[in-house]
DOLO-847134 format. One record per residue (C-alpha): residue in three letters; y, z, x; residue number from 1. Coordinates in Angstrom, 1 decimal, padded with zeros to 4 digits, always signed. Each point is the difference from the previous one (the first is absolute). Last residue first. Layout:
> type;Y;Z;X;seq
> ALA;Y;Z;X;NUM;
...
This chain:
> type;Y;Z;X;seq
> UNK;+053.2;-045.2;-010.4;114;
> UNK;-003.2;+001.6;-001.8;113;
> UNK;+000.6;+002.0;-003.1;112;
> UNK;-002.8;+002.9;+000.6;111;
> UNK;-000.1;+000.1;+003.8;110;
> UNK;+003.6;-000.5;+000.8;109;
> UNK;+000.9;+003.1;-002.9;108;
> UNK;-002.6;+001.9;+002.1;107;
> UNK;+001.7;-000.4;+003.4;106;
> UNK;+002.7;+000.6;-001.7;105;
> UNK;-000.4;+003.2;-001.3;104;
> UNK;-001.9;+001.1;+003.3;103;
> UNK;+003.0;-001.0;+002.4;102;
> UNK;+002.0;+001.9;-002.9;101;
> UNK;-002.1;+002.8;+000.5;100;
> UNK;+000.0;+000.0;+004.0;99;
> UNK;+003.8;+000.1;-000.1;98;
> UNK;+000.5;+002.4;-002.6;97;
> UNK;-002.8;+002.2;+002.4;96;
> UNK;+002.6;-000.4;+003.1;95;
> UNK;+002.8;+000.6;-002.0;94;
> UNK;-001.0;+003.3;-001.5;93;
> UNK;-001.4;+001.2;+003.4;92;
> UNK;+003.0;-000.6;+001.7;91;
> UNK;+002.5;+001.9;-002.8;90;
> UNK;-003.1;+002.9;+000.6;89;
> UNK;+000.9;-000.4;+003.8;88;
> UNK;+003.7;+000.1;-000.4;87;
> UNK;-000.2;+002.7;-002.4;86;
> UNK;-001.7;+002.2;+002.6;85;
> UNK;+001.9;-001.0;+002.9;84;
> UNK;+003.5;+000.9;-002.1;83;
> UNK;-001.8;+003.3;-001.1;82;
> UNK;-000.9;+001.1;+003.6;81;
> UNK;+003.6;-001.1;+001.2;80;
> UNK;+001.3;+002.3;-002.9;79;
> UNK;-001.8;+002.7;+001.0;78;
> UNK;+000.8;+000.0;+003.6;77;
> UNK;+003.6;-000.3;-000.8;76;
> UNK;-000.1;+002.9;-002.1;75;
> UNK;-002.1;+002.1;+002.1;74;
> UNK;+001.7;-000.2;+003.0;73;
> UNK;-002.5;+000.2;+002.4;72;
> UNK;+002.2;-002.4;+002.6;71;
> UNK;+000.1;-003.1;-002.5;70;
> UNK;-000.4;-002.6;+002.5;69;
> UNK;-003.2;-000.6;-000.4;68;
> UNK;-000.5;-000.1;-003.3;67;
> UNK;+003.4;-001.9;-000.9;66;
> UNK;-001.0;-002.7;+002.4;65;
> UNK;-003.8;-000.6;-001.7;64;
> UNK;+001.7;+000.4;-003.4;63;
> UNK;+002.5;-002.9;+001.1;62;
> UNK;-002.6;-002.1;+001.6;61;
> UNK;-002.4;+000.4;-003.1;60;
> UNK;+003.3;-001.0;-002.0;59;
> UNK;+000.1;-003.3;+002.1;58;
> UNK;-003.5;-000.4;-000.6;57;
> UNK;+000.5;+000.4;-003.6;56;
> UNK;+002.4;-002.5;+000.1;55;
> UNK;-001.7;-002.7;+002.0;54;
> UNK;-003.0;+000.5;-002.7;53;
> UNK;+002.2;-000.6;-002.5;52;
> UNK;+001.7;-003.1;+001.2;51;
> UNK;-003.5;-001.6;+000.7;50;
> UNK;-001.5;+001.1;-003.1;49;
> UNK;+003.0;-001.8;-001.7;48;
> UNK;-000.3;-003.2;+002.1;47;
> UNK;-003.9;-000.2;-000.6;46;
> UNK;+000.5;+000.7;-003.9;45;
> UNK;+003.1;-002.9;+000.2;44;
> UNK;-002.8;-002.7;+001.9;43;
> UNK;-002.8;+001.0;-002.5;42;
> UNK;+002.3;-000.2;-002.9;41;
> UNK;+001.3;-003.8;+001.1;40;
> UNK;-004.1;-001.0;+001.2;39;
> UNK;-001.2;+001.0;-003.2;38;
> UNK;+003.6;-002.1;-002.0;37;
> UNK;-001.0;-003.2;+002.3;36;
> UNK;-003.8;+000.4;-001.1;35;
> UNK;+000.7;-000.2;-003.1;34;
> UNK;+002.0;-003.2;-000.1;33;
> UNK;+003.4;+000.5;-002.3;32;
> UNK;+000.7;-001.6;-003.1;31;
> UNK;+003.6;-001.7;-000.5;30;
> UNK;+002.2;+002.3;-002.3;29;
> UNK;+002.5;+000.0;+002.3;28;
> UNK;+000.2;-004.0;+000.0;27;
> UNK;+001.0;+000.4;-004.0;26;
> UNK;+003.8;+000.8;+000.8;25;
> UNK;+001.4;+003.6;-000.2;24;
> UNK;+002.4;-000.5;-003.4;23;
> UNK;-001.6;+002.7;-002.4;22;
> UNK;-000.1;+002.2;+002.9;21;
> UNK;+003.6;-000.3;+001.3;20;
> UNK;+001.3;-000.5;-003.6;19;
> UNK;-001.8;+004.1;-000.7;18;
> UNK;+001.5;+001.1;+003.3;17;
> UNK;+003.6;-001.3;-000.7;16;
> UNK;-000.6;+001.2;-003.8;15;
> UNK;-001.0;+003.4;+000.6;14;
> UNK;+002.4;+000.8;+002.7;13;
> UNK;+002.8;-001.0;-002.3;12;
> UNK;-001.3;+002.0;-003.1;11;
> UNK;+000.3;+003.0;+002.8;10;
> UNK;+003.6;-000.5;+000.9;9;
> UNK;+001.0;-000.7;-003.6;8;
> UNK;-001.5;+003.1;-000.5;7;
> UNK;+001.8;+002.0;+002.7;6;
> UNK;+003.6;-001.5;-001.2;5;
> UNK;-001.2;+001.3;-003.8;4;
> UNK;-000.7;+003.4;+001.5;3;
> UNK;+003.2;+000.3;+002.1;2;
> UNK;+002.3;-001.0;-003.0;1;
């Protein structure tokens, strides 16, 4: 009895998600401006390298905290060594996504116009 209560469940889903889709009006189909969509993804990439940054900065503050208040204990000042570590390489990595998708669509602008 469980299993065919679960399935009727799951053919449920399907059909309120497929009438939902089959029923969206025609104005969501309506093409969008290029340049509106470049400056959309530029905005969000800015907003994410933003957050990201703040964070690793925030975990630079922790490490930098944790090193210096870690007495010589080994432990703790390994692990604030290996928290400012990853927070530079996690720096790093969003600092060169950020320049390569500045690149990408500085390149994309270039070859289809806007």
């Amino acid at each position: 009895m469980v299993k065919s209560s679960t399935s009727i469940k799951i053919v449920t889903l399907y059909v309120a998600i497929g009438s939902l889709v089959l029923l969206a009006p025609h104005a969501l189909a309506a093409p969008a401006d290029v340049s509106q969509v470049e400056n959309f993804i530029r905005d969000i990439i800015k907003v994410v390298a933003g957050l990201a940054g703040l964070t690793a900065t925030g975990f630079f503050v922790m490490g930098g905290f944790g090193y210096i208040t870690s007495s010589g204990n080994p432990e703790h000042l390994d692990r604030a060594k290996r928290t400012l570590l990853w927070s530079g390489i996690g720096l790093a990595i969003v600092i060169a996504a950020f320049v390569i998708s500045n690149i990408i669509v500085t390149i994309a602008t270039n070859s289809f116009g806007s």
